[in-house]
C-alpha positions, 0 to 999 in steps of 0.5 A: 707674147713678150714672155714666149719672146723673152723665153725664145730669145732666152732660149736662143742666146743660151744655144749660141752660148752652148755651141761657143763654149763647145768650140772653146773646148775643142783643142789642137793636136799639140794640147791633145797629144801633150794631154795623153802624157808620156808612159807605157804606151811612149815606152812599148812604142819605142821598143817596138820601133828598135827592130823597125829602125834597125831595118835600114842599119842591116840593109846598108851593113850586111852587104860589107861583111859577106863579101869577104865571105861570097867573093869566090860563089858571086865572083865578086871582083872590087868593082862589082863588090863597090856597085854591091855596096851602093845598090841599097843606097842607089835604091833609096835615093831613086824614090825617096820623094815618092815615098813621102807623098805616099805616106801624106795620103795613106797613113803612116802605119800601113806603108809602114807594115807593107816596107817592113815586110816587103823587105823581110821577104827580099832578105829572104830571096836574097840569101838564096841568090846563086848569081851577083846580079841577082842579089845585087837586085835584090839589095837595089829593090830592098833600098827602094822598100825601105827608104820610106818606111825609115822616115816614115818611122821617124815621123811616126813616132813623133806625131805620138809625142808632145812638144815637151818630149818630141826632140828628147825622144827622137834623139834617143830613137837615133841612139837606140838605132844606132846601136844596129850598128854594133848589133851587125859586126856582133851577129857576124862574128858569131855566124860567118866564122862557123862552118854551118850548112844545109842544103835544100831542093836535093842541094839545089841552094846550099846554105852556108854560113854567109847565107845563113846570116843573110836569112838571120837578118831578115829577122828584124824587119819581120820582128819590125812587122809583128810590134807594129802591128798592134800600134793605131795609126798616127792621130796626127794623120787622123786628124789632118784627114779629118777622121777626128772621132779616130783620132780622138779614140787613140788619144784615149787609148794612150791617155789610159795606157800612160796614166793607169786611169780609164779612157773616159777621164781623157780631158780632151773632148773635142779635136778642133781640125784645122783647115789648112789652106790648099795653094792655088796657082793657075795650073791647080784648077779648084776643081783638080783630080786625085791624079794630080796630087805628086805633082802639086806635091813637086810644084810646092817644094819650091817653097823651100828654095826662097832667099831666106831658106837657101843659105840655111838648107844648102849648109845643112844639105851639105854638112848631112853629105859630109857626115854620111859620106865618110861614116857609110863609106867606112862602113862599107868597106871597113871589113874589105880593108881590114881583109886585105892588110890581114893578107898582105904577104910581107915577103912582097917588100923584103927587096924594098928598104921602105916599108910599104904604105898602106896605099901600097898594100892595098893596090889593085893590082895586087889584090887581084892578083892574090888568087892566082899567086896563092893557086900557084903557092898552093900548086893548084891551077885548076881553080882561079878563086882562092878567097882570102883568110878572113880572121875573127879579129876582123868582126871584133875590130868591126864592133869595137868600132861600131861600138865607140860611134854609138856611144857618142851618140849616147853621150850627144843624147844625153848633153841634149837632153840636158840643155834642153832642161836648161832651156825649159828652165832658162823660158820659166824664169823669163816669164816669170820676170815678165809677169813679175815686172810688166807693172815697174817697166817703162815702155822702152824696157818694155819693148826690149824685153819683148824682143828678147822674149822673140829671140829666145822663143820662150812661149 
């Protein structure tokens, strides 16, 4: 009887040994992620991602280098042509927030997939508007699809990277999407100088050179679609969705992709799925509907409004503003100006001994009174739009300029990138004076360098 209690009691501590060292095995998602290495499959997701990326750089470009192109078929005066250039922004801003609390619930890849084509199809329709206010629907609906799926993006190819390369990678996806910008004055200045058309439905919609280039844009959201395609769902979605055995699968296919070795040698065997703890307050019922999920979702950005976050996110609020303010309103009307001082007429100024400003060349009324002094200079009184010259030197000006902001954002990847190492290096001899020395330090030395290790958030 003793011996079957040994034996069971044996028996018994044994399982509970098991089941503790299968806890201890389990790992979070930043051991599993850091785990799978970085290689091929990192690399085939950041080539797949540029044309994705590159989405959100056409949207918001195309629009500047038609108008000069369009004004007369749209009508475009310089009020309709500012409302153009703001409709995708304006489309982007009305349901940014939507777009993240869909993303937190559905998964990144799908609504990802669904951006990407849904904006492939408006930039199809769009080259074939024959009206302003239908394509300047188009261009709002366009920013409403695909304001989401870019940060969604971002936040996708960072649940695929480890702690270590996470920052580095994202800093060079900015980079590399950057480069959009360049790619759309280059692409302009081979296309809208030409005199390309065809026509369709018996010259029902005729497609010129603008139009043309408007359907060659719609070329990286559908190449955006087809490289996604084939790439898993987020494993830190998986995880937080509690899908872990899918989660696990994807760790193994990346481990395998970037090691060369088979899926089985994954050392990672258990994910442990945290339990977040879910915020309750008297107007959150334990026992709550799906249908109240955005506005518990609104309820909890409130968390980002006490005092020790205020200051810090209203500067960076405000430095983002800055920054963005002055490169998109370049952007969107650098071709429009550059136009503009191109076919000022220095005739307009001989009465005057002060040569003109470029505020003065680029006066309102003037502008739009140019197609009616250029009918007149042409004795044609038939026609009330007479387009402006549009030089190629406009396009390259737009590249070279293009050009010289991507390359500093190259160069900001690369100093990054390099302090980060110093950092990483600066953390390793920290801890390795701290093992060292822990013996010889006296408890105030102690406590300081304690601090310093909080400081410097070496762990």
């Amino acid at each position: 009887m003793a011996l079957i209690v040994d034996k069971t009691r044996y028996h018994v501590i044994s399982t509970a040994e098991r089941e503790n060292e299968s806890a201890e095995a389990a790992v979070d998602f930043e051991t599993a992620v850091s785990a799978t290495g970085y290689g091929l499959f990192n690399v085939l997701l950041l080539m797949a991602a540029i044309p994705a990326g590159w989405t959100t750089v056409f949207d918001t470009s195309t629009t500047a280098f038609i108008m000069p192109s369009a004004e007369c078929e749209l009508d475009l005066s310089l009020f309709r042509k500012g409302l153009l250039a703001a409709s995708t922004y304006a489309g982007m801003i009305c349901i940014a927030v939507v777009w993240g609390f869909i993303a937190d619930h559905i998964g990144r890849k799908y609504l990802l997939l669904f951006g990407l084509m849904s904006d492939t199809l408006c930039n199809v329709f769009g080259s074939a508007a024959q009206s302003y206010y239908v394509y300047l629907s188009f261009k709002f609906t366009s920013g409403i699809i695909v304001g989401g799926p870019f940060a969604i993006l971002m936040t996708y190819i960072a649940e695929f990277h480890g702690e270590r390369h996470r920052s580095r990678v994202l800093m060079w996806t900015g980079s590399l999407f950057a480069l959009g910008n360049v790619a759309v004055p280059a692409l302009s200045r081979a296309v809208l100088p030409r005199t390309w058309s065809f026509s369709l439905l018996n010259n029902s919609l005729i497609f010129d050179a603008w139009r043309i280039f408007l359907l060659i844009c719609a070329l990286p959201p559908f190449l955006g679609f087809v490289a996604m395609w084939s790439f898993p769902e987020s494993p830190k979605f998986l995880m937080t969705k509690g899908r872990s055995e899918e989660a696990l699968k994807v760790f193994r296919r990346m481990y395998s992709m970037n090691t060369g070795k088979p899926e089985d040698d994954y050392p990672v065997k258990i994910l442990r799925i945290e339990n977040v703890a879910k915020l309750q307050t008297p107007l959150e019922p334990a026992n709550r509907s799906s249908r109240d999920g955005p506005r518990r979702s609104f309820y909890r950005m409130k968390f980002l409004f006490p005092t020790p976050y205020i200051f810090p996110l209203f500067t960076i609020n405000v430095i983002i503003f800055a920054s963005m303010t002055g490169m998109h309103v370049m952007k969107s009307w650098l071709p429009q100006l550059i136009v503009i001082l191109n076919n000022f007429d220095p005739k307009e100024s001989d009465d005057s001994p002060i040569v003109p400003t470029i505020c003065e060349k680029l006066n309102v009324q003037a502008i739009e009174a140019f197609g009616a002094q250029a009918a007149l200079a042409l004795g044609n009184t038939t026609e009330t739009c007479i387009p402006m010259i549009v030089s190629t030197t406009v396009y390259t000006n737009a590249t070279i300029i293009a050009a010289s902001a991507v390359t500093g954002s190259l160069l900001v990847g690369a100093i990054v990138n390099k302090c980060a190492l110093c950092w990483e290096y600066s953390c390793q001899n920290i801890r390795e004076n701290y093992r060292s020395n822990r013996v010889l330090m006296t408890e105030d030395i102690y406590q300081a360098f304690e601090q310093s290790w909080k400081i410097t958030n070496c762990k």
